[in-house]
MIVO-361286 format. One record per residue (C-alpha): residue in three letters; x, y, z. Coordinates in steps of 0.1 Angstrom, whole numbers, padded with zeros to 4 digits, always signed. Layout:
N
ALAXYZ...
END
This chain:
287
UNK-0630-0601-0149UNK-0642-0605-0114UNK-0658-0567-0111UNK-0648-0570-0072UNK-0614-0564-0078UNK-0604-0526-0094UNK-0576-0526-0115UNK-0546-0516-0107UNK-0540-0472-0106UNK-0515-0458-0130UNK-0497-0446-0092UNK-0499-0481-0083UNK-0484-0496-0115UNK-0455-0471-0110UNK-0447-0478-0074UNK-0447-0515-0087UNK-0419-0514-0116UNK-0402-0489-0092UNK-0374-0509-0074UNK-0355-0503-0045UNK-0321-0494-0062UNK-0340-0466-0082UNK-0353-0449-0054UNK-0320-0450-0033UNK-0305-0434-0066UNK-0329-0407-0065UNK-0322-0403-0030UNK-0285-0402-0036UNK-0287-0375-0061UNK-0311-0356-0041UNK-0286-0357-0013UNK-0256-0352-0034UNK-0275-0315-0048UNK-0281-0304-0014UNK-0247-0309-0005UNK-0231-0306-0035UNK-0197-0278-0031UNK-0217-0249-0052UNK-0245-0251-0027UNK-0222-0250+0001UNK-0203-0215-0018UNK-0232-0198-0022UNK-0240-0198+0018UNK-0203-0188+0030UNK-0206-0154+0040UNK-0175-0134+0022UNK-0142-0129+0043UNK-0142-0091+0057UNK-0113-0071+0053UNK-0099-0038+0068UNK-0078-0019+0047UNK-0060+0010+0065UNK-0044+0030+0042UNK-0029+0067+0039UNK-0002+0091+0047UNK+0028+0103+0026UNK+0049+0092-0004UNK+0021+0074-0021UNK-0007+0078-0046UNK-0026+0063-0018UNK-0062+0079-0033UNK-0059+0055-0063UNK-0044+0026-0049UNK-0073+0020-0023UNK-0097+0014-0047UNK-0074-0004-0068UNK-0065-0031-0037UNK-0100-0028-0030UNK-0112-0036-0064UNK-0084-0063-0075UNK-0091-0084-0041UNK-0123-0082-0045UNK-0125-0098-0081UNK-0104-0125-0067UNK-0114-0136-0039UNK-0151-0139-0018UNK-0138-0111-0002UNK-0153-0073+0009UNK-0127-0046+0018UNK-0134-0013+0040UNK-0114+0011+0034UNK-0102+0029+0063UNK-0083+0061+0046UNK-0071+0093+0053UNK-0057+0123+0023UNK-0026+0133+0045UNK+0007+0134+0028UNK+0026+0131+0056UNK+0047+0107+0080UNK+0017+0111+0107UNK-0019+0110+0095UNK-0050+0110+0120UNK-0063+0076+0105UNK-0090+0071+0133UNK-0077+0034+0141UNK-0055+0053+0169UNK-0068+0054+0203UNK-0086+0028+0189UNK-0075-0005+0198UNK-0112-0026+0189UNK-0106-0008+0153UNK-0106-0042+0140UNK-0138-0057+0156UNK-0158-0077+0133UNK-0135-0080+0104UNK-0119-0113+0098UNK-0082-0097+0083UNK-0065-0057+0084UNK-0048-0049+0057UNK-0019-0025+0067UNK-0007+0002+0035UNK-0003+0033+0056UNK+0029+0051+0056UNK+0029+0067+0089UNK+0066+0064+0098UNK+0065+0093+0128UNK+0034+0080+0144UNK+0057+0065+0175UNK+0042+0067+0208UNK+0044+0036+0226UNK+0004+0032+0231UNK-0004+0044+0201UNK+0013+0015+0185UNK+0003-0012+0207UNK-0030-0007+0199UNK-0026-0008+0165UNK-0013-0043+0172UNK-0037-0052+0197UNK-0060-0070+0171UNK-0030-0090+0160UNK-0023-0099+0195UNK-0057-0111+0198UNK-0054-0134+0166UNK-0068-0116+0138UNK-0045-0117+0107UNK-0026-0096+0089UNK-0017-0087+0058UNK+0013-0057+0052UNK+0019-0039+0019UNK+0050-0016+0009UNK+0055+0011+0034UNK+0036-0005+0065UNK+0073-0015+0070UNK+0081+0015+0078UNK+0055+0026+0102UNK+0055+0026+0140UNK+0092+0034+0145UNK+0102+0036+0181UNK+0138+0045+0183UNK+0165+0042+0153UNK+0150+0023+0125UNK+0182+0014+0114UNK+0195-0001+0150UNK+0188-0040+0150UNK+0162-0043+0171UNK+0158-0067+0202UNK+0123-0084+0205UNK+0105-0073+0237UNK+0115-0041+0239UNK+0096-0011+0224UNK+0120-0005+0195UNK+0108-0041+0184UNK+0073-0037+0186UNK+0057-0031+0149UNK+0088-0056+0137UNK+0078-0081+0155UNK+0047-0083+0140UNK+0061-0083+0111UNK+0088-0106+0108UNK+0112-0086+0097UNK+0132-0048+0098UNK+0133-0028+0073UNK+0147+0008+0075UNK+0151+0025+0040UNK+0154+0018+0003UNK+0173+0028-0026UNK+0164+0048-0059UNK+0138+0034-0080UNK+0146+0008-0105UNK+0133-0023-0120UNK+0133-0054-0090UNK+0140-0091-0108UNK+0115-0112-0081UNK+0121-0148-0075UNK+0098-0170-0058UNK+0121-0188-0031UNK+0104-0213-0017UNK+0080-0228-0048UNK+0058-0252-0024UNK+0038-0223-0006UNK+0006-0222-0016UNK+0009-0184-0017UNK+0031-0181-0044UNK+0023-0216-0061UNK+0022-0217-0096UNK+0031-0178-0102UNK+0055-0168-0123UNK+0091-0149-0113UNK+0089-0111-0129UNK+0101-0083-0133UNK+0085-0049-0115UNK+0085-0016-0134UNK+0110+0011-0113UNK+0102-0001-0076UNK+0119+0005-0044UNK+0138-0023-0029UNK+0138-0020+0011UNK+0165-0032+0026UNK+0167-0062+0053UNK+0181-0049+0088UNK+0169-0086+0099UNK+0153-0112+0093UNK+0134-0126+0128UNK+0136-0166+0134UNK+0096-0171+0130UNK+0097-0154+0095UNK+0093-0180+0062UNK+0110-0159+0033UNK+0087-0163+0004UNK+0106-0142-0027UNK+0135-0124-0029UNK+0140-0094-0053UNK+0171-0083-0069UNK+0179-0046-0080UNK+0219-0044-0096UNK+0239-0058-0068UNK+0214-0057-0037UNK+0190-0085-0030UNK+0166-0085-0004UNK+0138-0105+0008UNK+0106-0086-0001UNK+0082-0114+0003UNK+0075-0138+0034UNK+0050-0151+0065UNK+0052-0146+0102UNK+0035-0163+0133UNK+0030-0134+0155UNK+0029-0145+0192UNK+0028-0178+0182UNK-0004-0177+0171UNK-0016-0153+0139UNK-0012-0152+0107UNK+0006-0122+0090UNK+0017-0123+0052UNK+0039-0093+0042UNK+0053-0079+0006UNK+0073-0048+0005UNK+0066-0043-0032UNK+0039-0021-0041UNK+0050+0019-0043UNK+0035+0027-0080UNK+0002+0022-0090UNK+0016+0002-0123UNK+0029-0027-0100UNK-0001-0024-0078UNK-0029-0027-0106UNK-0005-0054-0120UNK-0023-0088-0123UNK+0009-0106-0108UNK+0006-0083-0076UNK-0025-0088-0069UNK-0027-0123-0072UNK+0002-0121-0047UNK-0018-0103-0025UNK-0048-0116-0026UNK-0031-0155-0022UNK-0016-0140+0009UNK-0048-0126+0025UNK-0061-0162+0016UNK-0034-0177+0035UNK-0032-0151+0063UNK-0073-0163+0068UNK-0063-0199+0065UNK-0087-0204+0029UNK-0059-0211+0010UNK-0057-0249+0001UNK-0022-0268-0002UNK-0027-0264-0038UNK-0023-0226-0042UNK-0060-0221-0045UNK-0088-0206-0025UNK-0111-0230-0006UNK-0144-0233-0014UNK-0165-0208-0016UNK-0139-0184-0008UNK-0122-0182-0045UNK-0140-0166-0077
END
C-alpha cells in the first residue's frame, strides 16, 4: 500500500454506498412527518364557543355543563358558559346592552329561554354578532326568545316582529304536552346528520311550525301522534352566516343523550364550516 494515500473513513465509505434515491427517501419521509395531518392537529388552536344559557322552564344548572361537557368530548372545541339562575321569561344574562358579547369566540350557542326580553335594541344586539358573521347554533327554547309582538302572527321579514326569526329560519310559537317525538332525518346527505340514526326521544315537547322562511334547509322532522313538525334545519342569516338550529332538547335525559349531542355538536361543526362532506370533523377539529 502506497502509505501516501489514507484509507478511506468509515463516514466516507457510507456517503459512498449511500445513493441518491436513499437520500431523497429520507428526505421524503422527513418531509412527510413534518407535514404529516397529526402534526398539523396538534397546532390548530380549538374552536371557541359561547354558550348563553338561562331563564325559566328548564333545568338549565345541569344542562350547561352537560352541553359543555358532551361538545367538548367531541369536538376540538372549548365552551364558556355565559349563565344566569333565574327562572323566569326575562333573565339579566349580561349579553344585553352588550352587543360585542361575542368578541373573540368563533360560534354562540343560544339555550336561554328569555321569551319577555322584547325591546327592540335589546334584541338587535343580541343578533348583532350574527349580523357580523359569527355563527350560530340554537337549542330548544331559544325559539322562543326575543318575541316582538304576537308570537303566533306570521311574521313579515324586516319588520321588528321578524327579527330573532329571521335569524333563525323559522317561527315557532308554542308546543304541546310532553310525549315521546319519533325523529326522522329528512334530508340524509347533510353532513350534519350523516350516518345518524332516526330515534325516538323520551317525553319531549314538539314546537310547532308557524313558518318555515325560504333560506331554511329542513334537516329532521319529528312526529308526536298526529302532529309533525320540523325540529331540525340550517339557515343563511343575511346571506352570509351560518346558524344550525334543533328545537329538541327540554329534559336533561335527551340532552345527555349520545344521539343529541352528536347532533349538536355536528351542527356547531357545520355552523363553523369544520365539518367535511363526509359527516366528520375536519382535521384537527374532531376527537
Amino acid at each position: 500500500m502506497n502509505p501516501s494515500v489514507k484509507p478511506p473513513s468509515k463516514f466516507s465509505e457510507t456517503a459512498q454506498t449511500t445513493s441518491p434515491r436513499t437520500v431523497l427517501a429520507c428526505a421524503t419521509l422527513a418531509l412527510a412527518f413534518i407535514a404529516s395531518p397529526a402534526t398539523r392537529a396538534a397546532e390548530i388552536k380549538p374552536l371557541k364557543a359561547l354558550l348563553v344559557i338561562g331563564g325559566c322552564c328548564h333545568d338549565y344548572a345541569t344542562q350547561k355543563d352537560i352541553l359543555k361537557k358532551g361538545i367538548e368530548a367531541r369536538a376540538n372545541a372549548v365552551v364558556d358558559i355565559c349563565y344566569v339562575a333565574e327562572d323566569n321569561t326575562h333573565p339579566k344574562l349580561p349579553i344585553y346592552g352588550n352587543p360585542d358579547y361575542a368578541a373573540g369566540y368563533d360560534v354562540v350557542i343560544h339555550d336561554e329561554c328569555a321569551a319577555d326580553i322584547n325591546e327592540q335594541a335589546v334584541v338587535e344586539g343580541v343578533l348583532k354578532p350574527h349580523r357580523d358573521g359569527i355563527p350560530g347554533v340554537n337549542l330548544h327554547c331559544a325559539m322562543h326568545c326575543y318575541r316582538i309582538g304576537k308570537p303566533a302572527d306570521p311574521v313579515t321579514l324586516g319588520t321588528p316582529h321578524g327579527l330573532w326569526f329571521e335569524y333563525l329560519g323559522l317561527q315557532s310559537s308554542g308546543h304541546g304536552a310532553q310525549q315521546p317525538i319519533a325523529i326522522t332525518f329528512t334530508d340524509k346527505d347533510s353532513p350534519i346528520v350523516k350516518g345518524l340514526e332516526n330515534w325516538t326521544t323520551i317525553n319531549e315537547e314538539l314546537y310547532n311550525n308557524v313558518k318555515i322562511f325560504d333560506a331554511t334547509h329542513p334537516l329532521a322532522r319529528g312526529k308526536q301522534g298526529k302532529d309533525e313538525t320540523c325540529v331540525a334545519w340550517t339557515n343563511l342569516y343575511m346571506g352570509k352566516t351560518r346558524v344550525f338550529s334543533t328545537t329538541i332538547g327540554h329534559n336533561n335525559a335527551t340532552v345527555q343523550d349520545p344521539r343529541y349531542l352528536e347532533l349538536v355538536t355536528n351542527g356547531l361543526l357545520w355552523a363553523c364550516d369544520k365539518l367535511g362532506p363526509d359527516g366528520k370533523a375536519l382535521p384537527g377539529y374532531g376527537k
